[in-house]
C-alpha positions in Angstrom: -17.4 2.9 -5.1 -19.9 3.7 -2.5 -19.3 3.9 1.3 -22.0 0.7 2.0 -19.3 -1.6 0.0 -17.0 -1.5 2.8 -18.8 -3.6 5.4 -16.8 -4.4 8.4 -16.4 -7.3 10.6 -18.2 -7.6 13.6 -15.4 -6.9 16.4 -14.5 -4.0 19.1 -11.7 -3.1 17.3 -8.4 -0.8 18.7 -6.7 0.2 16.1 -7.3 0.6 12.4 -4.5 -0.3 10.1 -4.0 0.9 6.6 -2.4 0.0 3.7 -1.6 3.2 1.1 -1.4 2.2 -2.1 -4.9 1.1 -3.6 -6.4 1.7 -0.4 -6.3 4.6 1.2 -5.1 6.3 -2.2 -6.1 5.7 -5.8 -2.6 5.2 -6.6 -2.5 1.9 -8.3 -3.2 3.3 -11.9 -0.6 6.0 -11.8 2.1 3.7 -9.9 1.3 0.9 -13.1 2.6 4.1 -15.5 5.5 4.5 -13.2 6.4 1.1 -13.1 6.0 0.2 -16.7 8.2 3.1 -18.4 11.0 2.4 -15.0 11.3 -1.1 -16.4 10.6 -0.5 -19.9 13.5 1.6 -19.9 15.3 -0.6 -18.0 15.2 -2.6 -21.2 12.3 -5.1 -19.5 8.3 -5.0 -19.6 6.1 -5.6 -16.4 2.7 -7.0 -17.5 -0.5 -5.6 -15.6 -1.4 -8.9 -14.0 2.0 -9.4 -12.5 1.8 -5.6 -11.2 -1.3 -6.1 -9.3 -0.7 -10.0 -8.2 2.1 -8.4 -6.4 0.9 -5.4 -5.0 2.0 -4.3 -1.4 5.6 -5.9 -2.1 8.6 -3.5 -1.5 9.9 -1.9 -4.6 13.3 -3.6 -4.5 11.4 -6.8 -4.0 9.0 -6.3 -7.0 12.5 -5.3 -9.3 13.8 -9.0 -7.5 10.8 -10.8 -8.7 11.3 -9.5 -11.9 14.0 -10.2 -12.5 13.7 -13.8 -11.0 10.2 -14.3 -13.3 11.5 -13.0 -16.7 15.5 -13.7 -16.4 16.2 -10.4 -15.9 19.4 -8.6 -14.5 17.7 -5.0 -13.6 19.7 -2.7 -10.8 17.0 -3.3 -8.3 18.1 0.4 -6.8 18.4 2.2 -9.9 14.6 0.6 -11.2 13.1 1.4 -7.9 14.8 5.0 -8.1 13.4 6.0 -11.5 10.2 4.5 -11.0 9.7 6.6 -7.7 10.8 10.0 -9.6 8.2 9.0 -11.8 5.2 8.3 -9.5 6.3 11.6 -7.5 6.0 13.3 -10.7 2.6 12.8 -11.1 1.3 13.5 -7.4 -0.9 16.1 -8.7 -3.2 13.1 -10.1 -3.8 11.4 -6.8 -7.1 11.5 -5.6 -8.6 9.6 -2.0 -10.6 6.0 -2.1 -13.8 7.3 -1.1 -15.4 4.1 0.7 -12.1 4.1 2.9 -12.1 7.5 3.4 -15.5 7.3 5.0 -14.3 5.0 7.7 -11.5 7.2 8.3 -13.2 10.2 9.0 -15.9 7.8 10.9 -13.4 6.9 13.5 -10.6 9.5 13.9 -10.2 10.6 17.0 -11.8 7.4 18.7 -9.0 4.8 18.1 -5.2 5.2 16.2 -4.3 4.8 12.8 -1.4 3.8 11.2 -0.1 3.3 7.7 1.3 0.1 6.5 3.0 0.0 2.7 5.6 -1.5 1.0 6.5 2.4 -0.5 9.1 4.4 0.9 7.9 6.1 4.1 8.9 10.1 2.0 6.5 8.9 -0.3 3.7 7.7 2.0 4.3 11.2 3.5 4.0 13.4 0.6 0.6 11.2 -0.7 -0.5 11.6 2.6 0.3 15.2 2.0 -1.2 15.7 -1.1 -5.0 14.3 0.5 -4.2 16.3 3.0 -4.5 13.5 5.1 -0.9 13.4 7.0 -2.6 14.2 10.1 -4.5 11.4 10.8 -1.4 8.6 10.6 0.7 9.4 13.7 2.4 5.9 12.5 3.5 5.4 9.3 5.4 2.1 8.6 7.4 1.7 5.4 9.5 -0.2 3.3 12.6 0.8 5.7 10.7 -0.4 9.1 10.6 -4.1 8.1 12.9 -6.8 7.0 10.1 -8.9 5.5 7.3 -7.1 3.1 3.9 -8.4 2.8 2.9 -11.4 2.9 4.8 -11.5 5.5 3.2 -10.3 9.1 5.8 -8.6 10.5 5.0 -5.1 8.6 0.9 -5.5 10.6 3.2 -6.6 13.4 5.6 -3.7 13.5 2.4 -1.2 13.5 0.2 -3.0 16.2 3.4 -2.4 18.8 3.9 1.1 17.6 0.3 1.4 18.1 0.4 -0.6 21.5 -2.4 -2.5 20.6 -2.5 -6.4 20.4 -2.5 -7.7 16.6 -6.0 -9.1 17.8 -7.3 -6.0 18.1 -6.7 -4.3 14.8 -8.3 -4.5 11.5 -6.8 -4.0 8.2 -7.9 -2.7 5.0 -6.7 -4.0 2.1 -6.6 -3.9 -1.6 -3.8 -6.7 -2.7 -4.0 -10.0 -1.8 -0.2 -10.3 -0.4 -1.4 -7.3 2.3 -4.5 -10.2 3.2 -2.7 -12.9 3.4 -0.1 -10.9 5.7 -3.0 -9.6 8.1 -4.4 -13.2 8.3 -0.9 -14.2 9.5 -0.4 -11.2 12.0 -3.5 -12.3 13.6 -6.0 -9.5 12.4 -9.1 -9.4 10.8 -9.6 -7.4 7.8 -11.8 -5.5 4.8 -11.1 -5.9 1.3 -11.0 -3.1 -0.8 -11.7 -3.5 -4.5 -9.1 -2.5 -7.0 -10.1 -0.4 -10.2 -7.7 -1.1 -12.6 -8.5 1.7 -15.0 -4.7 2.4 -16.5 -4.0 6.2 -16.8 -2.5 7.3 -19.9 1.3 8.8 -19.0 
Protein backbone atom coordinates (compact mmCIF):
# COMPACT_ATOMS: atom_id res chain seq x y z
CA UNK A 1 0.00 0.00 0.00
CA UNK A 2 1.52 3.30 -0.88
CA UNK A 3 1.45 6.52 1.26
CA UNK A 4 -0.66 8.52 -1.74
CA UNK A 5 -3.77 5.96 -0.91
CA UNK A 6 -4.38 7.63 2.30
CA UNK A 7 -5.87 10.91 1.21
CA UNK A 8 -7.22 13.05 3.92
CA UNK A 9 -10.15 15.18 4.29
CA UNK A 10 -9.83 18.70 3.97
CA UNK A 11 -10.04 20.08 7.70
CA UNK A 12 -7.61 21.78 10.44
CA UNK A 13 -7.64 18.97 12.32
CA UNK A 14 -6.52 18.65 16.50
CA UNK A 15 -6.10 15.54 17.14
CA UNK A 16 -5.45 12.32 15.22
CA UNK A 17 -7.22 9.26 16.43
CA UNK A 18 -6.23 5.70 15.77
CA UNK A 19 -7.55 2.48 15.75
CA UNK A 20 -4.76 -0.56 16.28
CA UNK A 21 -5.73 -3.43 14.80
CA UNK A 22 -5.69 -3.30 10.84
CA UNK A 23 -4.67 0.12 11.04
CA UNK A 24 -1.92 1.21 12.65
CA UNK A 25 -0.70 -2.54 12.74
CA UNK A 26 -0.90 -5.36 10.27
CA UNK A 27 -2.48 -7.39 12.78
CA UNK A 28 -5.66 -8.63 11.18
CA UNK A 29 -4.08 -11.74 9.54
CA UNK A 30 -2.39 -13.01 12.61
CA UNK A 31 -5.42 -12.14 15.06
CA UNK A 32 -7.79 -14.40 12.23
CA UNK A 33 -5.12 -17.48 13.29
CA UNK A 34 -5.73 -16.51 16.91
CA UNK A 35 -9.20 -16.42 16.69
CA UNK A 36 -9.89 -19.40 14.59
CA UNK A 37 -7.88 -22.15 16.71
CA UNK A 38 -9.40 -20.12 20.33
CA UNK A 39 -12.79 -21.08 18.97
CA UNK A 40 -11.97 -24.03 17.07
CA UNK A 41 -10.90 -25.40 20.21
CA UNK A 42 -13.60 -24.12 21.94
CA UNK A 43 -15.42 -26.75 19.95
CA UNK A 44 -16.94 -23.72 17.36
CA UNK A 45 -15.52 -22.29 13.89
CA UNK A 46 -15.50 -18.43 13.17
CA UNK A 47 -15.70 -17.86 9.34
CA UNK A 48 -13.35 -15.11 7.75
CA UNK A 49 -16.23 -12.89 6.68
CA UNK A 50 -17.75 -12.77 10.09
CA UNK A 51 -14.11 -11.99 11.60
CA UNK A 52 -13.63 -9.03 9.50
CA UNK A 53 -17.51 -7.75 9.33
CA UNK A 54 -16.90 -7.36 12.98
CA UNK A 55 -13.65 -6.00 13.43
CA UNK A 56 -13.00 -3.35 16.16
CA UNK A 57 -15.66 -5.11 18.49
CA UNK A 58 -14.33 -6.11 22.04
CA UNK A 59 -13.24 -9.59 22.37
CA UNK A 60 -15.93 -10.66 24.87
CA UNK A 61 -18.38 -9.05 22.52
CA UNK A 62 -17.06 -10.91 19.34
CA UNK A 63 -17.26 -14.54 21.66
CA UNK A 64 -21.15 -12.89 22.50
CA UNK A 65 -21.90 -12.63 18.88
CA UNK A 66 -20.82 -15.90 18.32
CA UNK A 67 -22.33 -17.40 20.21
CA UNK A 68 -25.66 -15.48 19.54
CA UNK A 69 -25.07 -16.13 15.48
CA UNK A 70 -24.12 -19.93 15.52
CA UNK A 71 -26.13 -21.13 18.89
CA UNK A 72 -23.16 -21.37 20.70
CA UNK A 73 -22.48 -21.54 24.62
CA UNK A 74 -18.55 -20.55 24.50
CA UNK A 75 -17.04 -19.05 28.01
CA UNK A 76 -16.71 -15.60 26.55
CA UNK A 77 -13.58 -15.18 29.22
CA UNK A 78 -11.94 -18.26 28.73
CA UNK A 79 -12.32 -17.80 24.47
CA UNK A 80 -11.12 -14.30 24.74
CA UNK A 81 -8.15 -15.64 27.17
CA UNK A 82 -6.78 -18.31 24.83
CA UNK A 83 -7.19 -16.40 21.83
CA UNK A 84 -5.09 -13.44 23.41
CA UNK A 85 -2.19 -15.96 24.51
CA UNK A 86 -2.25 -16.89 21.12
CA UNK A 87 -2.02 -13.55 19.26
CA UNK A 88 0.72 -12.53 22.00
CA UNK A 89 2.48 -15.53 20.91
CA UNK A 90 3.05 -14.50 17.61
CA UNK A 91 4.12 -10.71 18.23
CA UNK A 92 7.31 -11.33 16.56
CA UNK A 93 5.18 -11.38 13.11
CA UNK A 94 3.80 -7.92 13.47
CA UNK A 95 4.86 -5.56 11.19
CA UNK A 96 3.56 -1.41 10.82
CA UNK A 97 0.77 -0.33 7.92
CA UNK A 98 3.02 1.74 6.02
CA UNK A 99 0.41 4.40 4.44
CA UNK A 100 -0.64 5.07 8.13
CA UNK A 101 2.66 5.16 9.38
CA UNK A 102 3.53 7.90 7.02
CA UNK A 103 0.88 10.18 8.49
CA UNK A 104 2.10 9.37 11.78
CA UNK A 105 5.49 10.32 11.48
CA UNK A 106 4.06 13.41 9.25
CA UNK A 107 2.38 14.94 12.21
CA UNK A 108 3.94 13.84 15.60
CA UNK A 109 4.89 16.37 17.52
CA UNK A 110 2.36 18.97 15.94
CA UNK A 111 -1.05 17.58 17.34
CA UNK A 112 -1.83 14.33 19.97
CA UNK A 113 -2.52 10.99 19.24
CA UNK A 114 -4.32 8.47 20.73
CA UNK A 115 -5.20 4.83 20.24
CA UNK A 116 -8.69 3.62 20.04
CA UNK A 117 -9.27 -0.57 19.98
CA UNK A 118 -11.49 -2.89 21.02
CA UNK A 119 -8.12 -5.09 22.35
CA UNK A 120 -7.01 -5.06 25.79
CA UNK A 121 -5.06 -1.88 26.58
CA UNK A 122 -1.59 -4.76 27.68
CA UNK A 123 -1.90 -5.70 24.33
CA UNK A 124 -2.14 -2.40 22.48
CA UNK A 125 0.99 -1.66 24.64
CA UNK A 126 3.10 -4.45 23.88
CA UNK A 127 2.09 -4.05 19.74
CA UNK A 128 2.83 -0.61 20.25
CA UNK A 129 6.02 -2.02 21.76
CA UNK A 130 6.94 -4.33 19.33
CA UNK A 131 6.83 -1.19 16.31
CA UNK A 132 8.46 0.59 18.63
CA UNK A 133 5.87 2.92 18.33
CA UNK A 134 4.62 3.22 22.27
CA UNK A 135 5.92 6.66 22.34
CA UNK A 136 3.86 8.41 20.14
CA UNK A 137 0.26 7.33 21.96
CA UNK A 138 0.32 9.26 25.28
CA UNK A 139 -3.56 7.88 25.18
CA UNK A 140 -4.30 4.61 24.69
CA UNK A 141 -8.13 3.68 25.10
CA UNK A 142 -9.05 0.04 25.32
CA UNK A 143 -11.53 -2.45 25.76
CA UNK A 144 -11.57 -1.59 29.70
CA UNK A 145 -12.15 2.36 29.18
CA UNK A 146 -15.63 1.98 27.57
CA UNK A 147 -18.85 0.35 28.35
CA UNK A 148 -19.93 0.34 24.65
CA UNK A 149 -17.38 -0.93 21.79
CA UNK A 150 -17.57 0.29 18.38
CA UNK A 151 -20.03 1.20 16.63
CA UNK A 152 -20.77 2.82 19.36
CA UNK A 153 -19.17 6.50 19.79
CA UNK A 154 -18.39 6.56 23.07
CA UNK A 155 -14.75 4.75 22.66
CA UNK A 156 -13.85 8.19 19.80
CA UNK A 157 -15.62 9.95 22.63
CA UNK A 158 -13.69 8.82 25.61
CA UNK A 159 -10.30 9.75 23.59
CA UNK A 160 -11.29 13.26 22.28
CA UNK A 161 -11.72 14.28 26.23
CA UNK A 162 -8.58 12.58 27.15
CA UNK A 163 -7.15 14.40 24.40
CA UNK A 164 -9.15 17.78 25.25
CA UNK A 165 -10.09 18.24 21.92
CA UNK A 166 -13.73 18.60 20.63
CA UNK A 167 -14.95 15.29 18.66
CA UNK A 168 -15.11 17.94 15.73
CA UNK A 169 -11.76 18.30 15.66
CA UNK A 170 -10.33 14.84 15.30
CA UNK A 171 -9.99 12.50 12.56
CA UNK A 172 -10.02 8.88 12.65
CA UNK A 173 -8.38 6.17 10.71
CA UNK A 174 -10.00 3.26 10.22
CA UNK A 175 -9.94 -0.15 8.74
CA UNK A 176 -13.41 -1.95 9.96
CA UNK A 177 -16.51 -0.64 9.17
CA UNK A 178 -18.00 -0.75 12.90
CA UNK A 179 -14.83 1.75 13.87
CA UNK A 180 -16.55 4.20 10.71
CA UNK A 181 -19.69 3.98 11.56
CA UNK A 182 -18.61 4.78 15.32
CA UNK A 183 -16.53 7.95 14.18
CA UNK A 184 -19.52 9.18 12.07
CA UNK A 185 -21.57 8.97 15.22
CA UNK A 186 -18.89 10.74 17.57
CA UNK A 187 -18.95 13.52 15.25
CA UNK A 188 -15.45 13.03 13.38
CA UNK A 189 -14.43 12.77 10.11
CA UNK A 190 -12.37 9.98 8.98
CA UNK A 191 -9.81 7.92 6.48
CA UNK A 192 -10.43 4.48 5.46
CA UNK A 193 -7.77 2.17 5.54
CA UNK A 194 -7.89 -0.86 3.27
CA UNK A 195 -7.73 -4.27 4.78
CA UNK A 196 -5.39 -7.07 3.21
CA UNK A 197 -6.87 -10.15 4.06
CA UNK A 198 -3.90 -12.32 3.26
CA UNK A 199 -4.47 -15.27 6.05
CA UNK A 200 -1.03 -16.35 7.73
CA UNK A 201 -0.48 -19.83 8.04
CA UNK A 202 -0.24 -20.74 12.15
Amino acid sequence: MDTNSLALPAGNFKAYLFDMDGTIADTMPLHFVSWTKAVEEAGGTFPEDLFYAWGGVPLLGVVENLNRHFGYKLDPAAVAHRKEDLYLSMLDQVTPVAAVLEHVHAQYGKIPFAIVSGSPRDSIRRTLTTLNLLSYFPVIVGAEDYKQGKPNPEPFLTAAARLNVEPVDCLVFEDADAGIRAAEAAGMQWVHVPTYRATLQS
